[in-house]
N, C-alpha and C positions, 0 to 999 in steps of 0.2 A: 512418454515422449515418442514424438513419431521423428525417423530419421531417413532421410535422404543422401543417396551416396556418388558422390561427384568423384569418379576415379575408373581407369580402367582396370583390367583384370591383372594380374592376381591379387593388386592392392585392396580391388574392390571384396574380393571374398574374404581378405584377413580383416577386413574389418565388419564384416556381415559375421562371420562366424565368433568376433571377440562382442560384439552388440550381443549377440545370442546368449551372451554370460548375464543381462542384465534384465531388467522389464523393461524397457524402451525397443520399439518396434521399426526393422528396416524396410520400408515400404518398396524402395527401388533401388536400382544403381543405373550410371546412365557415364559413357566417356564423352560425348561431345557437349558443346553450348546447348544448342538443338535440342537434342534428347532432354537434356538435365530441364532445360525452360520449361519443355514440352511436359516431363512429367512433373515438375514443381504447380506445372495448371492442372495439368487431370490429378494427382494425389498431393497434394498441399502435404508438405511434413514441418513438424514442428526447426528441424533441423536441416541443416545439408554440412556431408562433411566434403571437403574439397580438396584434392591432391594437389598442394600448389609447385608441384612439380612438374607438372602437365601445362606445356604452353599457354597455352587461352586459360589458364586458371588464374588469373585478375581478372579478364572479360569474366570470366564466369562467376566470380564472386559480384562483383558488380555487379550485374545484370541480373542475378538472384535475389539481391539486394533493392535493386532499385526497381523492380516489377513483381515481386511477393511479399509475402510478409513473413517470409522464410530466415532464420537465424544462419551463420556461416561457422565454423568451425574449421579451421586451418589444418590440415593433416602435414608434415613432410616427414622424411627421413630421418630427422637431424635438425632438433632445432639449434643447436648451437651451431652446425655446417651452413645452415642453411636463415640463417638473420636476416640475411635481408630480403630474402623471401617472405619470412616472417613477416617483419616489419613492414615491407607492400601491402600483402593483404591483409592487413589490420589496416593500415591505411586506407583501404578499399573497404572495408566495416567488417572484415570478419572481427568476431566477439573474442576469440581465444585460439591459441595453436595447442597442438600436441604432436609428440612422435604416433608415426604410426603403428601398429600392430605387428610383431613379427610375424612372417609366416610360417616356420619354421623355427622351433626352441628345444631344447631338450626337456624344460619344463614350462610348458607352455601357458599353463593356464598363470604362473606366476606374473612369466614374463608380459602378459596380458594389461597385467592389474593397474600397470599407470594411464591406461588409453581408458580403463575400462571407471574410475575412477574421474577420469575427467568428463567421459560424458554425463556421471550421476552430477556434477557439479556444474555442468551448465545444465542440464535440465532443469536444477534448482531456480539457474538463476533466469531462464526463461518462463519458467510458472511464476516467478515471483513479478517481471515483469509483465506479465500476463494479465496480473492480478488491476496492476497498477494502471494500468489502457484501460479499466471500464470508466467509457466517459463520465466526465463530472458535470451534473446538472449547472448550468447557468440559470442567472437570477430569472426570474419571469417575465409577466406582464411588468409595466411600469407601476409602482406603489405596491405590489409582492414585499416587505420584508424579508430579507437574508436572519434567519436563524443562525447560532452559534450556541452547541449544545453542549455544554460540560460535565463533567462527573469525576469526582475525585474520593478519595479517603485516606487511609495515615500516610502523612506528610503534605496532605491536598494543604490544608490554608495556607502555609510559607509558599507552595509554587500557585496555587491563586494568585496571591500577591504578587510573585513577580511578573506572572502574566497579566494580569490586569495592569499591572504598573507600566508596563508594557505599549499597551493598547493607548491610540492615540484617545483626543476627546469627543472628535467629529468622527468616529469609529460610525462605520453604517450597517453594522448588524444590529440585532436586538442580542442580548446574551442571558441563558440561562442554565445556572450552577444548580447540579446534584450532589452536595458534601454530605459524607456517611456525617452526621454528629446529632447529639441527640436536640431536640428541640426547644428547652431552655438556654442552650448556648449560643444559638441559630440570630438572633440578634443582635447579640455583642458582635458576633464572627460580620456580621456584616456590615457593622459600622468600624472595626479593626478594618476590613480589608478597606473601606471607604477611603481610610487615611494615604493609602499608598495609592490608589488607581485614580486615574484621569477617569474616568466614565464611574457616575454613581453607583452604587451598591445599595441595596436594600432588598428587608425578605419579600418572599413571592405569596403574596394573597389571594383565598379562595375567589376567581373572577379575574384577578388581573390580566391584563393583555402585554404581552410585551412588544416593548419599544426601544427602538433606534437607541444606540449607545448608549445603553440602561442594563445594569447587570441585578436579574433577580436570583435571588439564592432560595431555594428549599428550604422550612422554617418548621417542617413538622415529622414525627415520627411515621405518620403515615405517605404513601408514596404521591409525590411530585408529577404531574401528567399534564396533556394535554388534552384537555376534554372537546375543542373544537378546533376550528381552526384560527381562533385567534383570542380561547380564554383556556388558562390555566385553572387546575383545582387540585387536591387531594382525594386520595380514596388509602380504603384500608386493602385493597388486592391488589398482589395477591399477598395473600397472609402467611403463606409459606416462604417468602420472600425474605430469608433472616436480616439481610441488607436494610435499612430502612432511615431514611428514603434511599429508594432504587434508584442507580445510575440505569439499567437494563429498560425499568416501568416507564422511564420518563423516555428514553431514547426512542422506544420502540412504539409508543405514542408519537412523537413527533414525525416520527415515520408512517406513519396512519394519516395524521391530521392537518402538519405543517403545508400551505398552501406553494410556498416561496423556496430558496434555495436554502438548505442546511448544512452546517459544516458538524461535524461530532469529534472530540476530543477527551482521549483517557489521561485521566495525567496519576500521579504514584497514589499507589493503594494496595493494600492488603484481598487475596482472593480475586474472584474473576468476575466480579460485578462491571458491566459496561463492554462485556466482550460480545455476548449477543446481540447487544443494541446497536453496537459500532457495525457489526457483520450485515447487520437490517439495512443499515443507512449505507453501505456498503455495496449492498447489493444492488440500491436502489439507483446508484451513480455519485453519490453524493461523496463532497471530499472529506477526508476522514485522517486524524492524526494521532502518535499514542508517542507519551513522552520514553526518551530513552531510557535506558537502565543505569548506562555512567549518573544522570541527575536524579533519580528516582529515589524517595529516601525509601521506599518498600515496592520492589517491582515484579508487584503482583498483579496486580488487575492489568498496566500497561502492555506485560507481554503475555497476558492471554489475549489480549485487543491487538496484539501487532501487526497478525497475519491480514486483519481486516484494515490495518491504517494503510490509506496514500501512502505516508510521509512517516515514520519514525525521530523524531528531533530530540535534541537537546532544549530544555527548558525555558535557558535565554533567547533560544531560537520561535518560540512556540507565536510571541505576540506580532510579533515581524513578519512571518510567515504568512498570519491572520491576514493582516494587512497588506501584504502585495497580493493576496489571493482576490481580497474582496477589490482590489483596485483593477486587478487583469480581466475580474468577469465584467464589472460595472464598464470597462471601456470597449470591453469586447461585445457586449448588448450594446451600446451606442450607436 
């Protein structure tokens, strides 16, 4: 993380020299509005931390705020003396307070460790919002299909069901399901889930195309893909693939092939099948979801996909979600 330092001296050096104790890098310090503007444009830092102690320190938060894309960090003395300073500049968007730095300790590097501690914990929380801002493709041309690309394994069919169950009728994605099971079972499982979901269910056929509020399921031991851009098929590769059918095969095709907007979703499973394919679609802009760990009967595959989901939800959350999302884009193309 790159860090910016809104404070004059010797405040500004206790906290260049406690930053020194971590990897995050202090690009500047600067005591006035002026300066601090001036270098937030020529060296953008992921941070600024801010002495709101210093007069024009609300102007300054402010105005770093609302003319960068800089995060704010509240430095004072004493955050219990100093509350409602606090509490201003959080009001004005800084993200978090902390004391600042001594300058003088008998042990200094100890007395360090709370300042030094909270910057690894907002940098955290600024990569992860980080992650979260790469725009999300909107739907296309008019008649593009909206993909909804699923992948589950042990405990996938009960949270199928309740996500399908979920899912309105007039649902305007097309949806297709990756379940680790073997391919004699692949049938049953998909007239079982039929019984609970408003949108049909049924397996997915060498050729088929999918469609609008139509859920096809994976029905063979070989992998589930997209051969073009608007016909499904099987193949046996990769055959190193112990997973079978692939949540990753099928994902990472769609990511290749899909013409229209896609959404990808992990939901509980054993192993990290679907974490590559979610990171592909991920990358590409696309919204991206993995169920929580609280609803997960095995949350394995969800939280090696986490780092790459938008959105991490709980299960009952997951078909609601679906559905304000495809209604914000369809209104927002209009």
């Amino acid at each position: 993380m790159k860090i910016g330092i809104a404070a004059a001296e010797p405040l500004a050096d206790a906290m260049r020299r406690a930053a020194a104790l971590t990897e995050h890098a202090v690009l500047w310090s600067a005591a006035t509005e002026i300066d601090v503007l001036a270098c937030c444009a020529a060296q953008p830092p992921s941070l600024v931390l801010v002495d709101i102690s210093a007069p024009d320190a609300l102007t300054i938060i402010h105005n770093v705020i609302a003319r960068t894309a800089c995060a704010v960090l509240a430095v004072t003395a004493d955050i219990g003396a100093d509350a409602t300073r606090v509490f201003h500049a959080m009001g004005h968007g800084a993200i978090d307070a902390v004391d600042a730095p001594p300058r003088d300790a008998l042990n200094w590097r100890v007395a360090v460790l709370p300042f030094v501690a909270k910057l690894n914990t907002v940098a955290k929380r600024i990569a992860r919002q980080q992650r979260r801002e790469i725009p999300v493709r909107k739907i296309g041309a008019p008649g593009i299909l909206p993909l909804v690309a699923i992948g589950a394994s042990a405990g996938g069919p009960a949270a199928l069901a309740t996500l399908l169950g979920g899912l309105p009728m007039d649902f305007p994605a097309a949806i297709v399901i990756v379940q680790h099971v073997d391919q004699q079972f692949a049938p049953d499982m998909a007239d079982w889930l039929s019984q609970s979901s408003r949108v049909p269910v049924r397996i997915a056929r060498e050729g088929d195309t999918p469609l609008a509020g139509t859920a096809l399921l994976a029905s063979t031991n070989d992998h589930l893909v997209l051969k073009s851009a608007d016909r499904l098929g099987y193949t046996a590769h990769p055959r190193a693939q112990v997973y079978r059918p692939s949540v990753d095969a099928f994902f990472l095709s769609v990511e290749a092939h899909w013409p229209g907007e896609i959404v990808g979703v992990v939901l509980t499973g054993m192993g990290r099948d679907g974490a590559q394919g979610l990171k592909a679609l991920r990358s590409k802009g696309c919204y991206t979801i993995a169920q929580d760990k609280a609803t997960s009967a095995v949350y394995g595959m969800p939280q090696a996909a986490a780092s790459a989901a938008v959105e991490v939800l709980p299960l009952d959350a997951i078909a609601g979600r679906l559905s304000e999302h495809f209604s914000s884009t369809i209104h927002a193309g209009a």
